[in-house]
MITORBA-110311 format. One record per residue (C-alpha): residue number from 0; x, y, z. Coordinates in pm, 1 decimal. Example, Ala and Ser with C-alpha at 12.3 -4.5 7.8 and 13.67 -1.06 7.14 Angstrom:
BEGIN
resi; x; y; z
0; 1230.0; -450.0; 780.0
1; 1367.0; -106.0; 714.0
This chain:
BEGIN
resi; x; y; z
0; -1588.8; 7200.3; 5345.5
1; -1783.4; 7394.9; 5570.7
2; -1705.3; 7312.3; 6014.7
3; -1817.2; 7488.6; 6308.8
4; -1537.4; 7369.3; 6435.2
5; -1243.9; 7447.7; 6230.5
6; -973.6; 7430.7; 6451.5
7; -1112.8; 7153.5; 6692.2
8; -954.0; 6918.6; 6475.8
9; -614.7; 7046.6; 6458.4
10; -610.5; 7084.4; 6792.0
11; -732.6; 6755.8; 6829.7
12; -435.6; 6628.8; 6655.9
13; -184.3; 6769.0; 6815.7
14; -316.2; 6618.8; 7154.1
15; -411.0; 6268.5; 7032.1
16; -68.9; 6225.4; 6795.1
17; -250.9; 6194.0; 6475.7
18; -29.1; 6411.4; 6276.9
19; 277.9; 6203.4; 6398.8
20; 45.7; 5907.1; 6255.9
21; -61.7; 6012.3; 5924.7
22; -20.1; 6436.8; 5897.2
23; -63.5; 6660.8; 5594.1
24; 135.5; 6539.4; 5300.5
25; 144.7; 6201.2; 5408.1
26; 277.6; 6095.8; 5040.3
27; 561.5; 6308.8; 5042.5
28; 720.4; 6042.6; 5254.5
29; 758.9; 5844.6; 4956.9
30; 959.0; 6065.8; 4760.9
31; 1323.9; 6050.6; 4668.2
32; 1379.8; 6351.6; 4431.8
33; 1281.2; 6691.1; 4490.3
34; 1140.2; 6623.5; 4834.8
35; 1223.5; 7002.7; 4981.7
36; 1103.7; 7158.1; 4740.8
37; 731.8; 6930.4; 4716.7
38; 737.1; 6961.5; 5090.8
39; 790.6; 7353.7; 5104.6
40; 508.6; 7373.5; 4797.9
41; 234.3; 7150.0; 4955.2
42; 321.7; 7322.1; 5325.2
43; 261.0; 7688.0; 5193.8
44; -44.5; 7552.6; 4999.0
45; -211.8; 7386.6; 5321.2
46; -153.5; 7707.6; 5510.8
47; -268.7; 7894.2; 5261.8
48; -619.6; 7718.5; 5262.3
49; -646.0; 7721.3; 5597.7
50; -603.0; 8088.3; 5633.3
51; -852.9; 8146.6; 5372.5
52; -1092.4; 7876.7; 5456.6
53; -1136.9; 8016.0; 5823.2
54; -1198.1; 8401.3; 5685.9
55; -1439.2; 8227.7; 5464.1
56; -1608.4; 8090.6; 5715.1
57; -1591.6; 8322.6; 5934.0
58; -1807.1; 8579.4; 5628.6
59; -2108.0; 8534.8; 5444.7
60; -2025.5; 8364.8; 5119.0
61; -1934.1; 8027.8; 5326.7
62; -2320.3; 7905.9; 5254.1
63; -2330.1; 8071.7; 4908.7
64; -2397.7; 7835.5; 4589.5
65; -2227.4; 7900.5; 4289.1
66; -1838.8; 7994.1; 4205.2
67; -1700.0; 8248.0; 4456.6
68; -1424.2; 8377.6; 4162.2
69; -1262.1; 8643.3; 4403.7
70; -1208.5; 8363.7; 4647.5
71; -1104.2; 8119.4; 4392.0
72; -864.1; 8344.5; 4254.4
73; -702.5; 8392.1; 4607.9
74; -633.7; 8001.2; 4582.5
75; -482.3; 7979.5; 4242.7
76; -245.5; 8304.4; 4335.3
77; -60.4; 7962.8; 4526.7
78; -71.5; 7765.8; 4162.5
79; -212.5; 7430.8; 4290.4
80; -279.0; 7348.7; 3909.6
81; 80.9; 7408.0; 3837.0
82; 127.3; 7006.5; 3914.0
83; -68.6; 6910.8; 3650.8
84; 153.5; 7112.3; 3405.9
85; 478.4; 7018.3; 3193.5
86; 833.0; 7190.4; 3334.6
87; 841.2; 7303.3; 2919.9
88; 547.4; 7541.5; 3018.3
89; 686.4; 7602.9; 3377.0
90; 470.0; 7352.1; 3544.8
91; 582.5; 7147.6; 3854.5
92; 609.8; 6818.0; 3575.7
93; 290.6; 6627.6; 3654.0
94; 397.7; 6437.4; 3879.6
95; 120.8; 6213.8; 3999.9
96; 214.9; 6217.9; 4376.3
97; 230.1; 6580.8; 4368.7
98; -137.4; 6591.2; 4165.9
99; -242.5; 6319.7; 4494.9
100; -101.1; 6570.2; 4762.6
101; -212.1; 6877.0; 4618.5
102; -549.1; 6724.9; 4607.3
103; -494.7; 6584.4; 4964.7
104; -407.6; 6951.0; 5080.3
105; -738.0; 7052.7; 4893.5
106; -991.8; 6854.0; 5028.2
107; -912.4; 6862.7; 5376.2
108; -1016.6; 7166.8; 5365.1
109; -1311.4; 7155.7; 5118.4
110; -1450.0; 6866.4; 4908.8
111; -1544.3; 7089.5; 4665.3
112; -1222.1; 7235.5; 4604.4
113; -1042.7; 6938.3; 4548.2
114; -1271.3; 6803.2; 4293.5
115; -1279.9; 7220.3; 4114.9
116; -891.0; 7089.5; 4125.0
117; -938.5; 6736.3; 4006.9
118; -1176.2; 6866.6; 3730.6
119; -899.3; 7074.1; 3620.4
120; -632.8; 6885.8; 3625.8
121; -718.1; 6507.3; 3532.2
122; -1035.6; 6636.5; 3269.5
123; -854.8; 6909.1; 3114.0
124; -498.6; 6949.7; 3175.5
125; -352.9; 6607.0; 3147.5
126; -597.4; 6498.4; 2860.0
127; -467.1; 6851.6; 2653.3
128; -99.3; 6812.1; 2780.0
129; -114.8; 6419.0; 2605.1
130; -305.8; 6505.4; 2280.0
131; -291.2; 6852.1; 2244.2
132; -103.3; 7025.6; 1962.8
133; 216.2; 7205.2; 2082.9
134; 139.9; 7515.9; 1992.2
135; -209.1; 7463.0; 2165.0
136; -49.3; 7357.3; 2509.4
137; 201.6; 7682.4; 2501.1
138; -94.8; 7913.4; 2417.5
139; -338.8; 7734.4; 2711.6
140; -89.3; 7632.3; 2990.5
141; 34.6; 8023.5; 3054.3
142; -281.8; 8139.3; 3099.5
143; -347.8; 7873.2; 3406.9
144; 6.9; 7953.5; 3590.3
145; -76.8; 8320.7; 3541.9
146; -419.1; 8418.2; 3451.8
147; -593.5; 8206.8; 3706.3
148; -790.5; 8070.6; 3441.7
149; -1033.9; 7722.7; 3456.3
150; -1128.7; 7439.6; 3270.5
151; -1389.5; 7165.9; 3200.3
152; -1475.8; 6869.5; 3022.7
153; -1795.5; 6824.6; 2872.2
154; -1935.9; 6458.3; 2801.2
155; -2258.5; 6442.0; 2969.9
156; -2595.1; 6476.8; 2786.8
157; -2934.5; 6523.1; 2921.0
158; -3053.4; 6223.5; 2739.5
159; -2716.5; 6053.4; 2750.0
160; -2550.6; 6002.7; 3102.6
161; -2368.9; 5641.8; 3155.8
162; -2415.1; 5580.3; 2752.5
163; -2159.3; 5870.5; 2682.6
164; -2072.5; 5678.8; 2372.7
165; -2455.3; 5733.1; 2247.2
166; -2391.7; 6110.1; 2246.6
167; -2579.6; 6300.6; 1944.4
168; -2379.6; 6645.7; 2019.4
169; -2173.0; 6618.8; 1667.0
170; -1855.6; 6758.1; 1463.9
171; -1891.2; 6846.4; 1118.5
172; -1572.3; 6912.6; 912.6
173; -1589.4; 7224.5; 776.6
174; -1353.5; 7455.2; 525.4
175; -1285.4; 7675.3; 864.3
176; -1243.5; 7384.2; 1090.7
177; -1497.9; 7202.6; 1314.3
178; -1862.6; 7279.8; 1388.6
179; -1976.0; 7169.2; 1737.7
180; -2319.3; 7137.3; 1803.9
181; -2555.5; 6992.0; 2069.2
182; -2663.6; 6975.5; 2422.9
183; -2447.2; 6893.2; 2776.7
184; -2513.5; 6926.0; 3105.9
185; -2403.3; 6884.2; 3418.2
186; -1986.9; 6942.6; 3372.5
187; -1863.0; 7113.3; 3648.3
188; -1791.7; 7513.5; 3650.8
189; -2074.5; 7557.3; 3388.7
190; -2035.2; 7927.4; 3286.8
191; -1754.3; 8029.3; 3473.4
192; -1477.3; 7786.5; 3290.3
193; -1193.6; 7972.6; 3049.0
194; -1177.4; 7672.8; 2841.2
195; -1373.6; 7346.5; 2760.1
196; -1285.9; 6983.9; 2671.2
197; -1576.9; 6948.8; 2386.7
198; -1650.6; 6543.7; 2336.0
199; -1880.4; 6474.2; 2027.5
200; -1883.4; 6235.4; 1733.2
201; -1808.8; 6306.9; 1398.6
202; -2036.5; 6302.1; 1081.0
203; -2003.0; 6042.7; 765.2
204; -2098.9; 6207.0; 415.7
205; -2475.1; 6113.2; 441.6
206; -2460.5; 6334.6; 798.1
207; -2510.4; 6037.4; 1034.3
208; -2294.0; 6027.7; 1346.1
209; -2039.4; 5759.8; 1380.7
210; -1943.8; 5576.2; 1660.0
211; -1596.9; 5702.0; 1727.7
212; -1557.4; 6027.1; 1971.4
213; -1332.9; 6307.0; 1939.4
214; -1205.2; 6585.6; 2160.3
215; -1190.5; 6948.2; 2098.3
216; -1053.1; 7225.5; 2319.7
217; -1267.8; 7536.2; 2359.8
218; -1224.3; 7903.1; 2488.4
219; -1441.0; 8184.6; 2554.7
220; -1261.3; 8345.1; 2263.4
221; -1478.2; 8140.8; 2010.5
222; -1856.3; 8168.5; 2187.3
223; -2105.8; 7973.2; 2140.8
224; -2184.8; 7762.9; 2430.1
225; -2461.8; 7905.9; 2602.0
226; -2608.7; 7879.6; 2966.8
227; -2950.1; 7801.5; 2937.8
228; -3010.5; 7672.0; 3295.9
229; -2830.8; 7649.8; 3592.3
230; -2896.9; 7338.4; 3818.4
231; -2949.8; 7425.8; 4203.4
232; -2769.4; 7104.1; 4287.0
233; -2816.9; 6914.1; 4626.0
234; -2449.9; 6959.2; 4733.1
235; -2104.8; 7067.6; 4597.6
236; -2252.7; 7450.1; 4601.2
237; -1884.2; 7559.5; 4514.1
238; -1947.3; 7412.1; 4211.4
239; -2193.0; 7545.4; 3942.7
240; -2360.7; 7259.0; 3688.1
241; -2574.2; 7387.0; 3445.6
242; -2766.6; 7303.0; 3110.5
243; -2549.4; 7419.5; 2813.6
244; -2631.6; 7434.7; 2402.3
245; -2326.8; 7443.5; 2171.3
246; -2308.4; 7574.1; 1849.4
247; -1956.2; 7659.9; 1818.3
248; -1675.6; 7651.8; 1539.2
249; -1327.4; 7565.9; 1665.1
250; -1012.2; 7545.2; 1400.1
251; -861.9; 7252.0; 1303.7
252; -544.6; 7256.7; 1560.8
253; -840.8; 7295.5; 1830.1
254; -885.9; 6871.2; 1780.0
255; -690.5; 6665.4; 2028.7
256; -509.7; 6368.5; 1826.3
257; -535.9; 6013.6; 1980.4
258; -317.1; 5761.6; 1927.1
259; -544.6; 5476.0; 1788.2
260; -897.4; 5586.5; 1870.2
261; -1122.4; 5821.0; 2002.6
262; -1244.1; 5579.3; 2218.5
263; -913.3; 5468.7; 2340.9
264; -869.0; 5815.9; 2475.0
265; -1180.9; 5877.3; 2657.6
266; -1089.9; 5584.9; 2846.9
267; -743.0; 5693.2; 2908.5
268; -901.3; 5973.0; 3001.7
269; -1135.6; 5854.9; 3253.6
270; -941.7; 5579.0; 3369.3
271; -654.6; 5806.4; 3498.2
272; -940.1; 6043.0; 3632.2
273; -1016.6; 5757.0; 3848.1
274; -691.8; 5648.3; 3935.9
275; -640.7; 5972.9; 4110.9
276; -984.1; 6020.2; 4267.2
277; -765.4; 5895.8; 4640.7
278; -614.1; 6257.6; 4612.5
279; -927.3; 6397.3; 4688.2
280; -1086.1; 6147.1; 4911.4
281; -705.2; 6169.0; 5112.6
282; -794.1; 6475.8; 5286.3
283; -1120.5; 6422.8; 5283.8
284; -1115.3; 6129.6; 5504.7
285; -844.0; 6276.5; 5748.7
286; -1056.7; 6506.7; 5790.6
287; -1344.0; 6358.7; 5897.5
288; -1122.9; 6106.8; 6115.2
289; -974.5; 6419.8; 6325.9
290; -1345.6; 6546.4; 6353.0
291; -1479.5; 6222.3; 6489.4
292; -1209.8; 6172.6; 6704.3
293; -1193.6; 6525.1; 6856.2
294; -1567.7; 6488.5; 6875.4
295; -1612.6; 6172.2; 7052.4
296; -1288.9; 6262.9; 7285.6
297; -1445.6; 6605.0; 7404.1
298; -1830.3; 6466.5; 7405.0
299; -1937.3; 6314.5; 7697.9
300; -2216.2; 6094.9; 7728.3
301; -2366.2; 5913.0; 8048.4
302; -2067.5; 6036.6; 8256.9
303; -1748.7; 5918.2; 7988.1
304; -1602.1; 6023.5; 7701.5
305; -1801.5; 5901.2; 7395.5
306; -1473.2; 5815.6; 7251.8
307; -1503.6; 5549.5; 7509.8
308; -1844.0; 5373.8; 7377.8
309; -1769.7; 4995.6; 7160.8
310; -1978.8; 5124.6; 6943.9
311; -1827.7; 5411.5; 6884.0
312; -1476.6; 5282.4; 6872.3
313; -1618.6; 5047.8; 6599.5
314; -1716.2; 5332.1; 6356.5
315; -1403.4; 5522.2; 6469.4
316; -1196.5; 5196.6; 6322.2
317; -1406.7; 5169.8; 6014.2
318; -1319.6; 5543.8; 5921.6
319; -977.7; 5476.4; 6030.1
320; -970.0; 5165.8; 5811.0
321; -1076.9; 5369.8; 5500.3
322; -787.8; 5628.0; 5552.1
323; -565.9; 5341.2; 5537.4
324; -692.5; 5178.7; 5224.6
325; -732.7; 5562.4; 5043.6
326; -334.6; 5564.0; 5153.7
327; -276.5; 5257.4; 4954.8
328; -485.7; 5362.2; 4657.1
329; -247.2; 5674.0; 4647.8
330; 50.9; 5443.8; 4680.5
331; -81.9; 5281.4; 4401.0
332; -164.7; 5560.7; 4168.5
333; 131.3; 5799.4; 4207.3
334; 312.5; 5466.0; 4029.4
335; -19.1; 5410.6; 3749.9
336; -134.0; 5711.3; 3657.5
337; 128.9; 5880.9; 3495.7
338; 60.9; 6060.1; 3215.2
339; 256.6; 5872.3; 2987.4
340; 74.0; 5573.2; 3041.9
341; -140.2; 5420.6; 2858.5
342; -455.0; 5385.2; 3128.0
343; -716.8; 5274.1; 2847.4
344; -609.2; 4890.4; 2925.0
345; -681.8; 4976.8; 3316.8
346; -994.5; 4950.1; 3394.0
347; -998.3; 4696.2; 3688.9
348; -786.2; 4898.4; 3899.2
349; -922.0; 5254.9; 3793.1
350; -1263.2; 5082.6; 3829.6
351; -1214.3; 4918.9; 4204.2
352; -1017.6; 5240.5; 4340.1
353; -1307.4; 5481.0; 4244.4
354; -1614.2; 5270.3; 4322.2
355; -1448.8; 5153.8; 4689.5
356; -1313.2; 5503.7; 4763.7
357; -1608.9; 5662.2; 4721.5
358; -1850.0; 5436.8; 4939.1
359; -1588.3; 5452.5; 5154.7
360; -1639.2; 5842.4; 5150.9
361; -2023.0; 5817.2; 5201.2
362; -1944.8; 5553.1; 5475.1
363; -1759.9; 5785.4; 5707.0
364; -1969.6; 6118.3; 5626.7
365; -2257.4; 5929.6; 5734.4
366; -2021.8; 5740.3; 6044.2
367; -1950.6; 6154.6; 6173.6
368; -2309.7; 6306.6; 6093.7
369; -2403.8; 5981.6; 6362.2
370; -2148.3; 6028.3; 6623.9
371; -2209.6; 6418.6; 6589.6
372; -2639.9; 6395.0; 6649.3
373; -2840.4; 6627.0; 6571.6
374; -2609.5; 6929.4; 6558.4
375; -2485.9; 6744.9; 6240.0
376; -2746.2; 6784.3; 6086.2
377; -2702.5; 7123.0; 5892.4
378; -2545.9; 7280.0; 5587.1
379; -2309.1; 7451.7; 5802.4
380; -2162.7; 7223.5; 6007.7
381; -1940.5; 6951.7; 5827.7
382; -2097.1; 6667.9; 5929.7
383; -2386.0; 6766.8; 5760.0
384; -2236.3; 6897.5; 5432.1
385; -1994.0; 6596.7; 5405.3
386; -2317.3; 6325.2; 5350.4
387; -2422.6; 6548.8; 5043.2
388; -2117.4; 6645.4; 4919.9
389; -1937.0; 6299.7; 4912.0
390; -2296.8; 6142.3; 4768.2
391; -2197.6; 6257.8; 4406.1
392; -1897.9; 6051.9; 4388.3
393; -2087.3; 5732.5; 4361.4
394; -2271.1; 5862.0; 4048.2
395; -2034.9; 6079.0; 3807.5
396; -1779.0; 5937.3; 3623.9
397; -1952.8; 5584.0; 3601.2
398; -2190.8; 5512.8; 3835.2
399; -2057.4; 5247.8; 4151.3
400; -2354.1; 4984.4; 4021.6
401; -2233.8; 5004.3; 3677.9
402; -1870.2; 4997.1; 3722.4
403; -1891.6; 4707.4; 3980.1
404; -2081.2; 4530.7; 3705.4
405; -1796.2; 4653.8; 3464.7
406; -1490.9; 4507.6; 3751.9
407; -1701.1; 4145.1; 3794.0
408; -1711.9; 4097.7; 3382.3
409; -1310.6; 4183.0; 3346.8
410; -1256.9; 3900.5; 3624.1
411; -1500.3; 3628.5; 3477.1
412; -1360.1; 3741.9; 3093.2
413; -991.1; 3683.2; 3212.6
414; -1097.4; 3347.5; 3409.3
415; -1274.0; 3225.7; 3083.2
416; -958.6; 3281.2; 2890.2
417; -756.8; 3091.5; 3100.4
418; -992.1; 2811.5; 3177.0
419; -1026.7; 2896.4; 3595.6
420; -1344.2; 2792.7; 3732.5
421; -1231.6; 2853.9; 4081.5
422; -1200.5; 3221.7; 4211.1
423; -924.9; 3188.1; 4450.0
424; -686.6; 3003.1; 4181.5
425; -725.1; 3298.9; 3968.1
426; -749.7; 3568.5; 4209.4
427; -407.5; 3372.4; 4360.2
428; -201.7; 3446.7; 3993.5
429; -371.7; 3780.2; 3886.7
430; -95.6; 4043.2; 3939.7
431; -354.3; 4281.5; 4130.1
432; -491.1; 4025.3; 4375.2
433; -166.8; 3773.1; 4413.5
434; -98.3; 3919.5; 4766.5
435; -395.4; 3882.6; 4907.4
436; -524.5; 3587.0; 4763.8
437; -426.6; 3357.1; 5046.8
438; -522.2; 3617.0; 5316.5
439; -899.7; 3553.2; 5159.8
440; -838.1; 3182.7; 5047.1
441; -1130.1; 3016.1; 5286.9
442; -1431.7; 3246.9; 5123.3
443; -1265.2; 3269.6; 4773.1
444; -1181.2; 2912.1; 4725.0
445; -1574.2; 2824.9; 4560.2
446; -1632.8; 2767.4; 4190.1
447; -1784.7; 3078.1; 3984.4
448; -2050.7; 3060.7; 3768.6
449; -2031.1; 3212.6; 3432.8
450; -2385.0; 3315.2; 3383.6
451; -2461.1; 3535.5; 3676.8
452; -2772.7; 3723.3; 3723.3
453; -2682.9; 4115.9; 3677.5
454; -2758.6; 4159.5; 4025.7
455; -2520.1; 3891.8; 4159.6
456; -2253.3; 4045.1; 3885.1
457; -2321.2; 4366.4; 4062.2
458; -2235.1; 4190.4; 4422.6
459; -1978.6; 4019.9; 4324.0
460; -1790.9; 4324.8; 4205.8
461; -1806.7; 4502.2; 4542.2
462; -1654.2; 4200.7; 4713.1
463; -1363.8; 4218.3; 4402.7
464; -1318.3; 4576.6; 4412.4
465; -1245.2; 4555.2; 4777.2
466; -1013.6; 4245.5; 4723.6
467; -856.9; 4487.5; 4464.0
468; -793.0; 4726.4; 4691.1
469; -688.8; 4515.0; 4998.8
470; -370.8; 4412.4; 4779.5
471; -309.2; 4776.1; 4741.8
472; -341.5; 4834.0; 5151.9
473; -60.2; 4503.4; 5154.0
474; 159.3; 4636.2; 4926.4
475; 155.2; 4956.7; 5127.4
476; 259.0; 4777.6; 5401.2
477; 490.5; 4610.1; 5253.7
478; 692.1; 4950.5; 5180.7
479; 685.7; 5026.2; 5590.3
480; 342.5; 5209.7; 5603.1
481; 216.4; 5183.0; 6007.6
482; 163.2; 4837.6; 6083.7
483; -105.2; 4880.1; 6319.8
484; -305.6; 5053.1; 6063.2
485; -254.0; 4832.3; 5806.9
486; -327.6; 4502.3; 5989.0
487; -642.5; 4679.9; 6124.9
488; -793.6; 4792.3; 5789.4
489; -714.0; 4436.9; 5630.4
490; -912.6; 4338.8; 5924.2
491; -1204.0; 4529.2; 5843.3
492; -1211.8; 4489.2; 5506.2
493; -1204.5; 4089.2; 5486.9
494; -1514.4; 4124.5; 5728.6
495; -1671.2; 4339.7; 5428.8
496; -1586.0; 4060.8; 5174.1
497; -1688.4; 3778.0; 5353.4
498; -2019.3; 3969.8; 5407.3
499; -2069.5; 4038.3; 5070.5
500; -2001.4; 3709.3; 4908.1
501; -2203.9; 3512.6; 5161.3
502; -2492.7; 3816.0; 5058.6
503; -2391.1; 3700.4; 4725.8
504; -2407.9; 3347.0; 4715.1
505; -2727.9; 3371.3; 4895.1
506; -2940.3; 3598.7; 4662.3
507; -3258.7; 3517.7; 4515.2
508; -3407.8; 3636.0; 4246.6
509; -3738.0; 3840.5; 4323.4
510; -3879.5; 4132.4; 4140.6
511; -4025.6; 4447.7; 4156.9
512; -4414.5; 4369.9; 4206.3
513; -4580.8; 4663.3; 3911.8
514; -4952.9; 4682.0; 4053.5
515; -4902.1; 4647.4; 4388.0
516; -5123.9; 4899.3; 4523.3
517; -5389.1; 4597.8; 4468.8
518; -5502.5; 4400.4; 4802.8
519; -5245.5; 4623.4; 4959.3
520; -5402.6; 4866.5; 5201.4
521; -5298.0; 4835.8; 5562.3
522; -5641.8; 4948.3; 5675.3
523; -5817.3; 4627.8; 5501.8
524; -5649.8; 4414.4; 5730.3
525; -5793.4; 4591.6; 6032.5
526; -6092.0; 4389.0; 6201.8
527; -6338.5; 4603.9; 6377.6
């Protein structure tokens, strides 16, 4: 995350008490075993970014696109990806809060980082440490404690993007093992990772695909995925995406094993990819808090502090409210996401948690580029990078529209099994919404219709996902989070819902108008 003003914002917390409020490793509070030792290894880690991010910024490669390896190296030297490793291989034990904090610690520095992490951890090194062969994990897991190595999951295809399960790359069983071949694109650290998670879809006797997906894990050590482009991408520039053809034969042990199906585990996979998407936005959005604040408090503007302004206070609260609901998505996770979970059957939560998150994350990068002005506006200053590098979050791994779509039909599915016409008597007894049910009774107690318009469906979802996640922010309160916070960012979020289900219950239906160029010039309507 580039900042021209690194330091301001430590600084800024000492003076204003922030860290007192919500400091680095905020989750570690929450621990009751090993709580030295995850303290001492989250500590070292934040210093150690800190020290590298400022000679980093300091050189020329801050601006650079593509995968700075020396500097990358100098972060893994700390091991950050040892949390997402078994103890057996001489990992930290995957704990989930430590994956959350380490991700925290990450993206308070740099956005990109975090997700290099994330990509890592919850697309390669979880999914392999679950359905890997033994043997497989002891070979693969030394290599990232002590070789610095990388690693990927490829799903994505150019033709393919939110219908994954469409994919045409295939796997044909072979006497040698499994031949991989077809076309993906945009999977983060294209060309630069050590190893691969390969998803394609197997072949019947007459060589058609069928509709099951498997997994495969790939190394440099068998070739043949090839770099035929590499995409100069809006943001992320840490990261390299690229165009990539596959023609590759992996042995047998190479194929991850589900337990049912194929299926199953891609959305195991991606739902507990989802669940943890808080670590990065944690940091992320404490960061951009202690900019604003130490921004607005040092800014003066017609002759007093622009900390000062209603205005201003009122996007200062807004980012302050996300902070506070990211902090109870983490809560939430480090108890969901464990490995050994079955995540498949948790889409609702893994669904609200990364669609909310992440507007939340475009909300306050565009909340600091305005309170910043003008000198915001450039690559190098962090108000500037954050709008472009948070934008991405809405769109990979599910798109928001999609998955809010996805979070209405799981409500009105479960309300139709039960019989529930009216929202608020089934939000009131559904386990994730219980406790804030009544907080929300007046604009949830209507009847839903069952055949909504995909547009409403779409609406709807927002208003759920942030109900979702307002039970979350309550249940983090009631385990003796801040008070103040918590009351505030319930605040702001029932404002949110009752906007967006009176914008719901008031949409129309109008359409996109094809030839409209026709009896539509401006200048026509100009009498001489």
């Amino acid at each position: 995350m580039n900042s021209l003003t690194h330091n301001q914002a430590s600084e800024a917390r000492k003076a204003n008490g922030i860290q007192q409020q919500y400091g680095p490793g905020m989750l570690l509070t929450t621990m009751s075993t090993g709580t030295r030792s995850v303290s001492e290894f989250i500590s070292r880690l934040s210093d150690r970014l800190r020290v590298l991010f400022e000679h980093r910024e300091a050189s020329s490669h801050a601006a650079q696109h593509g995968l700075d390896r020396e500097f990358t190296n100098r972060v893994l030297e700390a091991q950050p990806l040892s949390v997402f490793i078994p103890e057996r291989f001489g990992g930290r034990g995957q704990h989930v809060q430590e994956c959350l904090s380490m991700l925290e610690a990450c993206s308070y520095e740099s956005l990109p980082l975090s997700l290099v992490m994330g990509i890592n951890g919850a697309l390669f090194l979880q999914p392999l440490s679950k359905y890997g062969l033994e043997s497989v994990q002891a070979e693969v897991f030394p290599r990232f404690l002590h070789d610095n190595a990388l690693g990927g999951l490829m799903i994505t295809e150019p033709g393919f993007g939110s219908d994954a399960l469409q994919m045409q790359t295939s796997a044909e069983k072979t006497a040698a093992g499994y031949r991989i071949r077809g076309t993906k694109h945009w999977g983060g650290l294209t060309g630069h990772a050590d190893y691969w998670l390969l998803t394609a879809r197997g072949m019947n006797p007459k060589g058609d695909l069928e509709r099951n997906i498997s997994f495969f894990t790939w190394d440099r050590s068998f070739g043949g995925i090839d770099v035929e482009e590499y995409y100069d991408s809006l943001g992320l520039h840490m990261i390299p995406y690229g165009l990539n053809r596959i023609d590759a034969l992996l042995p047998e042990e190479r194929k991850l094993e589900p337990r049912t199906t194929g299926v199953r585990m891609l959305l195991d996979l991606l739902h507990r990819s989802r669940l943890q998407f808080p670590g990065m936005a944690m940091g992320y959005l404490r960061r951009l808090l202690d900019e604003a604040v130490a921004h607005c408090k040092d800014r003066t503007v017609g002759g007093r502090p622009l900390f000062s302004y209603d205005q201003v206070q009122q996007r200062l609260a807004r980012m302050q409210a996300a902070f506070t609901a990211c902090s109870g998505m983490c809560a939430f996770s480090s108890r969901a996401a464990s490995v050994d979970k079955d995540c498949s059957v948790d889409a609702l939560p893994a669904n609200a948690i990364k669609t909310v998150v992440t507007d939340m994350m475009q909300s306050a990068a565009q909340s600091l580029l305005q309170l910043v002005g003008a000198k915001g506006y450039r690559l190098d200053h962090i108000a500037g990078s954050s709008v472009i590098d948070s934008r991405p979050f809405q769109i990979f791994e599910g798109s928001n529209d999609i998955l809010y779509q996805q979070i209405s039909e799981a409500v009105l599915k479960g309300m139709g099994r039960v019989r529930e016409t009216n929202l608020y008597r089934y939000l009131a007894d559904l386990k994730l919404t219980s406790r804030v049910a009544d907080y929300l009774k007046g604009p949830l107690s209507f009847t839903l219709e069952t055949d909504l318009t995909q547009r409403k469906t779409v609406e709807l979802g927002k208003a759920l996902g942030r109900i979702v996640s307002m039970d979350m922010v309550m249940q983090l309160g009631d385990q003796g989070f801040r008070k103040e916070l918590i009351d505030n960012c319930l605040s702001v979020m029932k404002n949110d819902v009752e906007t967006i289900l009176h914008r719901f219950s008031s949409m129309g239906s109008i359409t996109v108008i094809e030839d409209y160029r026709e009896d539509a010039r401006w200048q026509n309507t100009l009498t001489v």
